[in-house]
C-alpha positions, 0 to 999 in steps of 0.5 A, spaced: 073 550 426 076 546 420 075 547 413 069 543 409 073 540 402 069 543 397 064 536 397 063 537 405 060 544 404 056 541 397 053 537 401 052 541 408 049 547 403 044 542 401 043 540 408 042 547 410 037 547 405 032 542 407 034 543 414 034 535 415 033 530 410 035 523 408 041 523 403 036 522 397 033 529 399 039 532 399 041 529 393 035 532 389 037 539 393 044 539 390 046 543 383 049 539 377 053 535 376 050 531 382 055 526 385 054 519 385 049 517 391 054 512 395 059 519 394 054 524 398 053 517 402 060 517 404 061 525 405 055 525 410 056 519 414 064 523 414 060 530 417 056 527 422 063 524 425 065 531 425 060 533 429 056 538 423 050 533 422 047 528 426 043 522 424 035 520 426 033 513 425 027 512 421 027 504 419 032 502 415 034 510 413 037 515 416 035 523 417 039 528 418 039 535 420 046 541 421 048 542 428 052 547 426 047 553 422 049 556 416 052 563 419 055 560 424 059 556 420 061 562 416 064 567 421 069 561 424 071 560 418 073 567 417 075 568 423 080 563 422 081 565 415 082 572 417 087 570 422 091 566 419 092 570 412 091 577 415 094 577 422 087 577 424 087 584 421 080 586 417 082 592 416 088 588 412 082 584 409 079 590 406 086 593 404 088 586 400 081 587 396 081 594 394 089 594 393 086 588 387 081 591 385 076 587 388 072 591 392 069 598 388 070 604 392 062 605 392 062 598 396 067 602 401 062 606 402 055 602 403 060 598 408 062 605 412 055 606 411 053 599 415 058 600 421 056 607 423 049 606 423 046 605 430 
């Protein structure tokens, strides 16, 4: 699965918010700064092309809902993150972080914690 431009996945954050809506609702959904209507028009009409959303027609107007959920977005992009940068090694993933200090040792230990638990 591709990566989503840092707009793309603006946009889809929304979408995953609302769960389906029209531009204007997504819009209302996003953080400031928000970008202009035509911008986030043109960015959801390029995500439906990609197969993440997919479009309603209601009159004039178009709603739109995810095709692809939040999680499952997620664990292919890391997957495919991990693959490419990592072999895709996790434990490799793991050591990266916590040779840069950007994971604690008690972090370490709450994610042991979550493995071994039945």
């Amino acid at each position: 699965m591709e990566k989503l431009s840092q707009q793309e996945e603006d946009a889809m954050q929304a979408a995953w918010q609302k769960g389906n809506g029209f531009i204007r609702e997504f819009l209302e959904a996003m953080p400031e700064p928000k970008p202009p209507y035509t911008t986030l028009a043109s960015t959801i009409k390029n995500l439906e092309n990609k197969g993440f959303l997919k479009s309603e027609k209601f009159g004039n107007s178009y709603r739109y809902s995810p095709v692809i959920q939040e999680e499952e977005y997620k664990k292919r992009f890391m997957s495919g993150f991990v693959s490419d940068y990592f072999k895709n090694s996790y434990k490799d993933l793991v050591t990266f972080f916590a040779k840069d200090k950007k994971i604690s040792a008690s972090d370490l230990q709450e994610i042991i914690k979550l493995i071994e638990k039945p």
